[in-house]
C-alpha positions in Angstrom: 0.0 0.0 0.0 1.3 3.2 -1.0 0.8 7.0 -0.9 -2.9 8.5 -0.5 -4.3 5.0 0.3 -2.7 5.0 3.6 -4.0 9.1 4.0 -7.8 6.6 3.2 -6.5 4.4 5.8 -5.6 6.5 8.8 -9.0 8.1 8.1 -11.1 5.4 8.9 -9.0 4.2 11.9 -9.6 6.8 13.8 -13.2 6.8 14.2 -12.7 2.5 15.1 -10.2 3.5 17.8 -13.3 6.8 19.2 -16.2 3.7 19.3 -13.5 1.5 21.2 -12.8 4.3 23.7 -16.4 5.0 23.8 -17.4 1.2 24.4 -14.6 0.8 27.2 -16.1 3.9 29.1 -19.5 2.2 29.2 -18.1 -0.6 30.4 -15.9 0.9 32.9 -19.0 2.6 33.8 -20.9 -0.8 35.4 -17.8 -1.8 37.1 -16.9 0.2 40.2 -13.6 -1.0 40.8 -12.5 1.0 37.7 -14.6 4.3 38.2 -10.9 5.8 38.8 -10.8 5.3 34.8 -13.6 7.3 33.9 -12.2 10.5 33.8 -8.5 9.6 31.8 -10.9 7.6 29.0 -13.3 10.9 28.7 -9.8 12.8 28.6 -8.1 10.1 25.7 -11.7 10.2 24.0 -11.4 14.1 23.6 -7.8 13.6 22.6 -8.0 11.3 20.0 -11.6 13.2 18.5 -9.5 15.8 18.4 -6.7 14.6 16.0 -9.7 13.4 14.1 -11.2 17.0 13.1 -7.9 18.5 12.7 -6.9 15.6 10.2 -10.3 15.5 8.2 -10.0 19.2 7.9 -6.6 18.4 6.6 -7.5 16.1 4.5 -10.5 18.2 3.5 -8.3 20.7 2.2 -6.1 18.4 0.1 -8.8 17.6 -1.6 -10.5 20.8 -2.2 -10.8 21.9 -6.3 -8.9 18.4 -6.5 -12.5 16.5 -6.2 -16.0 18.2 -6.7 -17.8 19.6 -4.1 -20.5 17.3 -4.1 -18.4 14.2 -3.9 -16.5 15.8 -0.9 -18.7 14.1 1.6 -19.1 11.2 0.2 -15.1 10.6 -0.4 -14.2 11.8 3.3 -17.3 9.4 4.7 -16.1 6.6 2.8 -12.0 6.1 3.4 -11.5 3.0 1.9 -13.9 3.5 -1.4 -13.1 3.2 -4.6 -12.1 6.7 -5.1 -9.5 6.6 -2.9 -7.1 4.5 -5.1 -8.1 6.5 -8.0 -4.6 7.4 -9.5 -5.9 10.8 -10.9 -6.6 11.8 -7.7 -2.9 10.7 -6.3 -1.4 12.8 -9.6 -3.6 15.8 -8.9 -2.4 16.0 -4.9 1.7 14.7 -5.8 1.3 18.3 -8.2 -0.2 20.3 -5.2 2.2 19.1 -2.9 5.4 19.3 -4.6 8.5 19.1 -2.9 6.8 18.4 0.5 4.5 15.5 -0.9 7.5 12.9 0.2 7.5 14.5 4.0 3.7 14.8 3.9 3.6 11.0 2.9 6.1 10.0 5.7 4.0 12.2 8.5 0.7 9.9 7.2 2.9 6.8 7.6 3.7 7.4 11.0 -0.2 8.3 11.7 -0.6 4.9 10.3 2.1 3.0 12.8 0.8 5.3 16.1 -2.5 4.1 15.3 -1.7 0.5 14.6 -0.1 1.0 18.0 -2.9 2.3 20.1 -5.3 -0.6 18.1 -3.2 -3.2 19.3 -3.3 -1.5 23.0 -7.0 -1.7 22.4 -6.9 -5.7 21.9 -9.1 -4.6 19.0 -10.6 -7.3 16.8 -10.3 -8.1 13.0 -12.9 -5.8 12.1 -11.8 -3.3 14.2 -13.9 -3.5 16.8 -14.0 -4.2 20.4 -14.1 -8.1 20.8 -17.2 -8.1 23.1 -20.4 -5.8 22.7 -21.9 -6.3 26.3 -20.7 -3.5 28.6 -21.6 -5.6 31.8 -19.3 -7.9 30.5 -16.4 -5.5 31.2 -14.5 -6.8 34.4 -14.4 -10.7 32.5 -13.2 -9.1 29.1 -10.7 -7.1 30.9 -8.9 -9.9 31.9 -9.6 -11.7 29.2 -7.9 -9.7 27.1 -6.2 -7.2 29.0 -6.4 -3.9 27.1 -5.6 -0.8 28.0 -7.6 2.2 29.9 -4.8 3.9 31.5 -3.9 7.4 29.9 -0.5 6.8 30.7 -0.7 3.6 28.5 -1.7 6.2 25.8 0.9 9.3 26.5 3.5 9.1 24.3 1.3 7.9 21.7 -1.1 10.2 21.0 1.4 12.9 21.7 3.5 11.3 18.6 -0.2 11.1 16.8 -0.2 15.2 18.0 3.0 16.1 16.5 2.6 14.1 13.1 -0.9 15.2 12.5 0.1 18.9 13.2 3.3 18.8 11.3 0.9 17.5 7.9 -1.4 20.4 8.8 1.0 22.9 8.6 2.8 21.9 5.3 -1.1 21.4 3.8 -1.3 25.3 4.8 2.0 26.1 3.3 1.5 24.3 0.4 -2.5 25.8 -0.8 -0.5 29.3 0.6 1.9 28.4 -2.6 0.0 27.3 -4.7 -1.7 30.7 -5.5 1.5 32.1 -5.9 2.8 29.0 -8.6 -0.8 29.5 -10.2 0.1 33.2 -10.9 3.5 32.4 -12.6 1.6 29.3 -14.5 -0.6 31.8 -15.7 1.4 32.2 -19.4 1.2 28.6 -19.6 0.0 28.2 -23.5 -3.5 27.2 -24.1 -4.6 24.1 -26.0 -5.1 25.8 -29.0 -5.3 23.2 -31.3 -8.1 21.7 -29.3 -10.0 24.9 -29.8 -9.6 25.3 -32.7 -11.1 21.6 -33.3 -13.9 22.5 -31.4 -14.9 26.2 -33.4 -14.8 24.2 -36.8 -16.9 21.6 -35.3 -19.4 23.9 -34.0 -19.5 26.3 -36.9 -20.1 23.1 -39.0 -22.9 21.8 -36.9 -24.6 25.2 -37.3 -24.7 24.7 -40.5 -26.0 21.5 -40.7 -29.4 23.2 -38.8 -30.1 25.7 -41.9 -32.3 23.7 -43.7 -35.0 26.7 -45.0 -35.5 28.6 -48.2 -34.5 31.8 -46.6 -31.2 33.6 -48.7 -29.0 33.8 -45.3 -28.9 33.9 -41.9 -26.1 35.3 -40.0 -24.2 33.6 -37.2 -22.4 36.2 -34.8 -19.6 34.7 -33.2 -18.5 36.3 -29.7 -14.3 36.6 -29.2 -13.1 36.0 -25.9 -9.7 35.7 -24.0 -10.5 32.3 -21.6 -8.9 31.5 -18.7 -10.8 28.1 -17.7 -8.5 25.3 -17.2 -9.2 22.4 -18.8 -6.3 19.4 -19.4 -7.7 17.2 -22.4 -8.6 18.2 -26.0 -12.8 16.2 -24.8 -12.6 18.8 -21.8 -12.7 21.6 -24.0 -15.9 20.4 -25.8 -17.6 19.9 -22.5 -16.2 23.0 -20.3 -16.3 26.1 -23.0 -19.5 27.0 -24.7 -19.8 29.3 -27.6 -21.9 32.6 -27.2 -23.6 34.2 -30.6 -25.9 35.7 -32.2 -28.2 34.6 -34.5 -29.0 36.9 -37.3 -32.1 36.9 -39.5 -31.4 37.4 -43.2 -33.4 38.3 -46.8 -36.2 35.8 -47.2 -36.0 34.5 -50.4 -38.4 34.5 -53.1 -38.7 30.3 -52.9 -42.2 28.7 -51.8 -40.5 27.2 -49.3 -39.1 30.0 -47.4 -40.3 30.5 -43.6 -41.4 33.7 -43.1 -39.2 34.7 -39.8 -40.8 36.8 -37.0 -37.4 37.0 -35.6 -34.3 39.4 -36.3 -31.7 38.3 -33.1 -31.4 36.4 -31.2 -28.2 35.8 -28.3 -27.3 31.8 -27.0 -24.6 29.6 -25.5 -23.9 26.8 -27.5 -22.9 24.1 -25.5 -21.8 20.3 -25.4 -24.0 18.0 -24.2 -23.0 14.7 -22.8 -25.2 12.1 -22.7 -23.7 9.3 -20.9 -20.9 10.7 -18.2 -18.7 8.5 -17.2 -16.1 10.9 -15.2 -16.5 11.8 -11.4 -16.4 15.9 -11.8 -13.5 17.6 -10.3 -13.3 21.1 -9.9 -10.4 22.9 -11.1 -8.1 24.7 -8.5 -5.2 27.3 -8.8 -2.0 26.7 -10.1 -3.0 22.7 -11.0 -4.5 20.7 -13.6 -8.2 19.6 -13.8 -8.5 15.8 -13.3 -11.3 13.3 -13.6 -12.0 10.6 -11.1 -13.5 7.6 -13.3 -16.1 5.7 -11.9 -14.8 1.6 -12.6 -15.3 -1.5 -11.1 -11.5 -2.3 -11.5 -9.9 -1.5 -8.4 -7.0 1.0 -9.4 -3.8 2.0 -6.7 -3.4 6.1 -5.9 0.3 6.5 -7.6 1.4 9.1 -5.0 5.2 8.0 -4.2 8.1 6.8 -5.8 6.2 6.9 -9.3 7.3 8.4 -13.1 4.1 10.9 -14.0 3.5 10.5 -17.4 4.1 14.0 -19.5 1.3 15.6 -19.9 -0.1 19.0 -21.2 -1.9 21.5 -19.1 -4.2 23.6 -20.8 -4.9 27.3 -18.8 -7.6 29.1 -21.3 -8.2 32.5 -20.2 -11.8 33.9 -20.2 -14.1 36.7 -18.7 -16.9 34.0 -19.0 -17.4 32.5 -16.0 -18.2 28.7 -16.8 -21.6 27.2 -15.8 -22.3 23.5 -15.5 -24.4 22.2 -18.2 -28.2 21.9 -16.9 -29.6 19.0 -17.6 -31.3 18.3 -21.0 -34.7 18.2 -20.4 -36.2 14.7 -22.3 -38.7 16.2 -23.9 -36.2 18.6 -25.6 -35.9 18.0 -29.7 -33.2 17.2 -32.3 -33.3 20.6 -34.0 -34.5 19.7 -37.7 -34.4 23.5 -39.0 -32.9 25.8 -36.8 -34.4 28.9 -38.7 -38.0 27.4 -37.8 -37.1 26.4 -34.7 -36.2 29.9 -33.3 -38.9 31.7 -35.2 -41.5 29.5 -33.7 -40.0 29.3 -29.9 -41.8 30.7 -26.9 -39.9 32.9 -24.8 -37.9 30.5 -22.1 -35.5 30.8 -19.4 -32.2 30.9 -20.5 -31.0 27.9 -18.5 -33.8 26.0 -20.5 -32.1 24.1 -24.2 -34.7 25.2 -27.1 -33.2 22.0 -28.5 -29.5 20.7 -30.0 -28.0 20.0 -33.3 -26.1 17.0 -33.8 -22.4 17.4 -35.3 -21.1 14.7 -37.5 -20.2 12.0 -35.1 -24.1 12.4 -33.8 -22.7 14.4 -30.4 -25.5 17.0 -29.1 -25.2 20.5 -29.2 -27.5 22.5 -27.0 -29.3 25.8 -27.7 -29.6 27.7 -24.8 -31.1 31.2 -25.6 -30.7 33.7 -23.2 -33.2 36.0 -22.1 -33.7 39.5 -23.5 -34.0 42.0 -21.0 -37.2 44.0 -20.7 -35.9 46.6 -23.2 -36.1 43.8 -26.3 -37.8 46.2 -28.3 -34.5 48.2 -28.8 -33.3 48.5 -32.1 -30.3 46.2 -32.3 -27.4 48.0 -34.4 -24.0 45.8 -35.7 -20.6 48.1 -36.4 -17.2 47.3 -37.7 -14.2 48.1 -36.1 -13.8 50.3 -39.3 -16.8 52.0 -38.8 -15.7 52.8 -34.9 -12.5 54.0 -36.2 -13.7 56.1 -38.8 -15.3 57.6 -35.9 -18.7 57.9 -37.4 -21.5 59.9 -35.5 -24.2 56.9 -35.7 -21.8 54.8 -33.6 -22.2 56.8 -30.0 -19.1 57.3 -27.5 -15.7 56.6 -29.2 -13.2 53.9 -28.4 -11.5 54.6 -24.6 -8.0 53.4 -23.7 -9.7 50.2 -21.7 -12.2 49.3 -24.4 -9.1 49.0 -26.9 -6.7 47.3 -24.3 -9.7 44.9 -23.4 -10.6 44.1 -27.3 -6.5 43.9 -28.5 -6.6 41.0 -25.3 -9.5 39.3 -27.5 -8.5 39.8 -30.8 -4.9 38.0 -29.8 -6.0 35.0 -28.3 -8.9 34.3 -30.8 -6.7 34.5 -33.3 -4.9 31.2 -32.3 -8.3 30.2 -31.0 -9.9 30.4 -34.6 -7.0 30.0 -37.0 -7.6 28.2 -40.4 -11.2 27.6 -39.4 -14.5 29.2 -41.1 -14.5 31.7 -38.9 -11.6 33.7 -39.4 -10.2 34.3 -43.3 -6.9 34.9 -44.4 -7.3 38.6 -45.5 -9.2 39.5 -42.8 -9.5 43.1 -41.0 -11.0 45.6 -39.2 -14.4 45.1 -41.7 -14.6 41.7 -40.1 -14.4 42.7 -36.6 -17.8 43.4 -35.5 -19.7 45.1 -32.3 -23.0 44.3 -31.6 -25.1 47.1 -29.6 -27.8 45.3 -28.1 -30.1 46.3 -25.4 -28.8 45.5 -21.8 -25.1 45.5 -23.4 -22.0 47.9 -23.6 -21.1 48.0 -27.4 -17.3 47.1 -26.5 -18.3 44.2 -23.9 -17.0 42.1 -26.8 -16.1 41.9 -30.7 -17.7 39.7 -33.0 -16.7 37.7 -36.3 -19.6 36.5 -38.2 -20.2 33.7 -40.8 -23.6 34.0 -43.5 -25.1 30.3 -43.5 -27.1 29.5 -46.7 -28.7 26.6 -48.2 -28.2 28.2 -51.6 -24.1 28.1 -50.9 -21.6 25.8 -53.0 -19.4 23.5 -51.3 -16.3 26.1 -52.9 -17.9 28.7 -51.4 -17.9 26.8 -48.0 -14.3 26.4 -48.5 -13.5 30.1 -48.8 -11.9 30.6 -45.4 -9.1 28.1 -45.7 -6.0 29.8 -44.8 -2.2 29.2 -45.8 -1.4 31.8 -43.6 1.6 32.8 -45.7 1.8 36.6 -47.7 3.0 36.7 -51.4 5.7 39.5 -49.7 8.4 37.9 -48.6 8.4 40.4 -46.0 5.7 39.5 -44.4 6.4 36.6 -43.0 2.5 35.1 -41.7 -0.5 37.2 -43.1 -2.8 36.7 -40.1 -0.3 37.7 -37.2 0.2 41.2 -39.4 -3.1 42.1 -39.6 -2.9 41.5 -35.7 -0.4 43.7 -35.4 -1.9 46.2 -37.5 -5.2 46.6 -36.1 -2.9 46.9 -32.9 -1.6 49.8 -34.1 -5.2 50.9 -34.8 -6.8 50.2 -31.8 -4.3 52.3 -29.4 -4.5 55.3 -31.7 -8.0 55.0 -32.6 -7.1 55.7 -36.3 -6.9 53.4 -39.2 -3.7 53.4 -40.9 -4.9 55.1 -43.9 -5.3 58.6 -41.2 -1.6 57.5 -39.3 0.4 57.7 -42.8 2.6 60.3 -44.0 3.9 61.3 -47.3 6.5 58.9 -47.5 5.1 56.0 -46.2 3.6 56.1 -49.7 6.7 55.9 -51.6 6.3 52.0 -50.4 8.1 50.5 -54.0 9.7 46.8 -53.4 7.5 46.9 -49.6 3.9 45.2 -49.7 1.6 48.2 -49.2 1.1 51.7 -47.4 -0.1 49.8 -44.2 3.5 48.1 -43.4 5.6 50.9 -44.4 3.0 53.2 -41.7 3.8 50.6 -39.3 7.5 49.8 -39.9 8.3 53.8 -39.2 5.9 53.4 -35.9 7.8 50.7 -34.8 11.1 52.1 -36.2 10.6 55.9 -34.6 9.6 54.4 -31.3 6.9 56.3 -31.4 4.8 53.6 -30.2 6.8 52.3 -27.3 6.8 56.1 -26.3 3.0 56.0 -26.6 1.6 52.5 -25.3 4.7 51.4 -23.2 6.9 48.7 -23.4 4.3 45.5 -23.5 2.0 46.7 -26.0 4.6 47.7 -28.6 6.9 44.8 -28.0 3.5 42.6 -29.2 2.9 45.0 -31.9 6.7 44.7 -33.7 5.9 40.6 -33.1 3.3 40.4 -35.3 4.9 43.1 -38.0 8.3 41.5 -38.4 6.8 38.0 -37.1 10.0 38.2 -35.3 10.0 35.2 -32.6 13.5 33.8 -33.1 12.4 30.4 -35.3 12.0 29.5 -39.0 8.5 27.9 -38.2 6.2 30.6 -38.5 2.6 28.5 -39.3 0.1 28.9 -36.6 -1.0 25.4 -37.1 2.7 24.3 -35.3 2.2 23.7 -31.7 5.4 25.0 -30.7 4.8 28.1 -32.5 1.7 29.1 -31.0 3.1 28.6 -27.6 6.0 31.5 -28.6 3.3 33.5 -30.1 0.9 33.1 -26.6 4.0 34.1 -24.7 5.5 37.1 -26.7 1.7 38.5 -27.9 -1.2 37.6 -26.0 0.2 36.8 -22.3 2.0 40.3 -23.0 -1.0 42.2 -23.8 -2.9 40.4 -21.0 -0.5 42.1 -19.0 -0.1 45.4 -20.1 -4.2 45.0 -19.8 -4.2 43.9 -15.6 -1.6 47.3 -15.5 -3.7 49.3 -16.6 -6.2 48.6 -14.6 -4.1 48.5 -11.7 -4.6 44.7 -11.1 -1.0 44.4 -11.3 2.1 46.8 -10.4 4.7 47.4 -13.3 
């Protein structure tokens, strides 16, 4: 037996060796000649009850954000279950405790021995109980079997039990204490992006599969986020981040068999729906990877000493969604045949409540949860580009502040490894893609948008419009996407497109690509950005210009790649953003 089993272990003995004390007093209790004992058992019972609380609570707090909170009872209750040898468990707690998991190990062992100690004092029986249950039987069993009642049988004991069980309390402290601190300087760990990316082109292909109506187009609005959820496997992501858009009503075409719509927007979560769970939830917690406890028959040992952890990938996504558990799919609740008819015929409902799901192409369910409108519905909703804002048009309202553009450069960064090479982001895109939404109940720079049309009437070619190479036909440019990045950078800080930041002899740009990188290349060059946004923001900016990260490999699709770019672009931006804000001091 090894590691957290023996933690199971000296869990259970404890409350065997309380019901033995407890027994013994009853007994002691109908034999007068050892009335002297009554008051050193009441004194070993409050002891040894004690070293039970302060090792539950210890053990509690191992386990906390390692297992979910509503399994905590039920894995603290039951000691020697099947959860306890679950080796994902035993992984997760070897991470929290780091360098003091060997000492906290050795501190439970020596819990185990004291206890196996005071058993043996107890003349305790197989199961663990007291070899007679008659209390007037007492004086007979005594001599029977001649266990101890004396506290100064006890003494040293419990005082090693003390010491042991206060010294594992301490380093359990220390070591959550750390942990927030390790969790901060994890926080730049790389997302799994590819896993995300897997995920948008399954969902915005599953979308499309639910446009079955006459109507010319509908418009899916896609909501960009920086996420911050951890999740560990590529399955996680599918069940732990939902997608938030829009739905937008389009022409109705002229076909008989168009629907006429009664709706024009409408805002929901898209979100994975498992049918048949076979994982024990865990909850994440700071600075470690999310497990899953499995529920099996086969009875598996906690590897929590002397093992080789297997490599493994942790993926941090950062977000300012906060992630909900999936409720429950209601059984009455449809496969979604026509999504167009669906939505125009649904009843106002409560946005925990799935209107129905789509089914992707390996027959997995997709829920539709719409959320509710607030009372203002009636509110004209309005879309504008990020062209339009910049062109600082009167129809728009209040202009772009320092914190709106910080906040969007944050989302624009990371979805751009989020969404790379699938439908919703195309090579040449720009600042006409880019899209804000003002909606009633919403700020218009909460979040941008991307949006894909969906139409019945659309050739598979056309479908295939967004693949991206990623590459420039100037040599100079070294990766297409990551300079537009950097170039609506630019735009965002100054609030100006680059057609209003360019002088006379940025165009003279003969032999260079076009005005744009010759407008940025003398921003970058003058330092007049670094004078104007600070270190951080410029240092991400002149990244995606020059695509200058030290390597050959410049293809987002390359693992390695997007870890550099997460490090040098987005995790700095992040940062500049949590300065600015004053969540963090320069």
């Amino acid at each position: 037996m090894s590691g957290f089993e023996i933690a199971g272990v000296v869990l259970s003995s404890l409350p065997l060796v309380i019901s033995a004390f407890e027994h013994y007093a009853e007994g002691v209790a109908t034999a007068k000649r050892f009335w002297m004992y009554k008051t050193e058992l009441r004194k070993l019972l409050e002891a040894i009850k004690t070293e039970r609380v302060i090792y539950r609570n210890t053990c509690e707090q191992l386990l906390t954000g390692v297992v979910a909170v509503d399994q905590m009872q039920d894995f603290l209750d039951n000691p020697g279950g099947e959860l306890w040898h679950d080796s994902n468990v035993g992984n997760a707690l070897r991470e929290r405790l780091r360098d003091c998991h060997e000492v906290c190990i050795d501190n439970i062992r020596n819990m185990e021995k004291v206890m196996n100690k005071i058993m043996e004092k107890l003349k305790l029986g197989p199961d663990g109980k007291a070899q007679f249950s008659d209390p007037s039987a007492f004086k007979e069993e005594y001599r029977r079997l001649k266990f101890g009642i004396s506290r100064s049988q006890y003494e040293g004991l419990l005082s090693d039990l003390r010491s042991y069980n206060q010294a594992l309390a301490q380093l359990t402290d220390q070591s959550r204490d750390l942990e927030k601190t390790r969790g901060q300087s994890k926080s730049h760990s790389c997302p799994n992006f590819k896993a995300l990316q897997i995920h948008a082109r399954r969902l915005y292909t599953t979308i499309r599969s639910g446009w079955r109506c006459g109507c010319r187009e509908h418009t899916v609005n896609l909501r960009l986020e920086s996420r911050s959820q951890k999740v560990q496997k590529e399955e996680d992501v599918l069940e732990q981040i939902p997608f938030r858009v829009i739905f937008s009503y389009g022409t109705v075409s002229n076909s008989a068999s168009a629907v006429t719509s009664s709706w024009q927007w409408k805002e929901a979560d898209i979100r994975f729906i498992k049918d048949n769970p076979k994982c024990v939830p865990l909850s994440p917690f700071i600075g470690n990877n999310q497990t899953a406890v499995r529920n099996s028959n086969k009875k598996r040992r906690v590897c929590f000493d002397n093992i080789e952890l297997p490599p493994r990938q942790t993926t941090i996504i950062e977000t300012t969604h906060v992630p909900q558990p999936t409720p429950a799919l209601n059984p009455t609740t449809n496969h979604i045949q026509d999504l167009c008819k669906a939505i125009a015929t649904l009843q106002q409902q409560n946005g925990d409540n799935c209107m129905g799901y789509l089914l992707d192409e390996l027959q997995r369910k997709y829920g539709i949860y719409l959320r509710d409108p607030p009372i203002t519905c009636r509110q004209r909703w309005t879309t504008y580009s990020l062209k339009d804002i910049l062109a600082q048009n009167s129809t728009v309202g209040r202009p772009l502040t320092k914190h709106d553009a910080l906040k969007i450069a944050v989302h624009l960064a990371s979805s751009v490894l989020q969404l790379y090479k699938t439908p919703w982001l195309v090579e040449d895109w720009g600042k006409e893609d880019i899209l804000f939404i003002h909606r009633p109940g919403a700020s218009l720079y909460d979040h941008p948008f991307v949006s894909c049309g969906f139409s019945h009437l659309r050739s598979s070619a056309e479908e295939m419009e967004w693949v991206s190479t990623g590459t420039s036909p100037y040599n100079v440019i070294r990766n297409q996407t990551l300079f537009t990045l950097g170039i609506l950078l630019i735009e965002l800080w100054y609030g100006k497109s680059m057609d209003d930041l360019k002088t006379t002899d940025d165009t003279n740009n003969r032999g260079t690509p076009n005005d744009a990188w010759c407008t940025a290349n003398r921003l970058i060059k003058d330092n007049e950005i670094r004078d104007n946004a600070g270190f951080l923001y410029a240092e991400a900016i002149e990244r995606c210009i020059w695509c200058d990260f030290g390597q050959r490999e410049t293809d987002l699709e390359d693992e390695k790649f997007q870890k550099i770019v997460y490090e040098r672009v987005v995790a700095l931006l992040q940062k500049n953003l949590r300065q600015f804000t004053g969540e963090e001091f320069m």
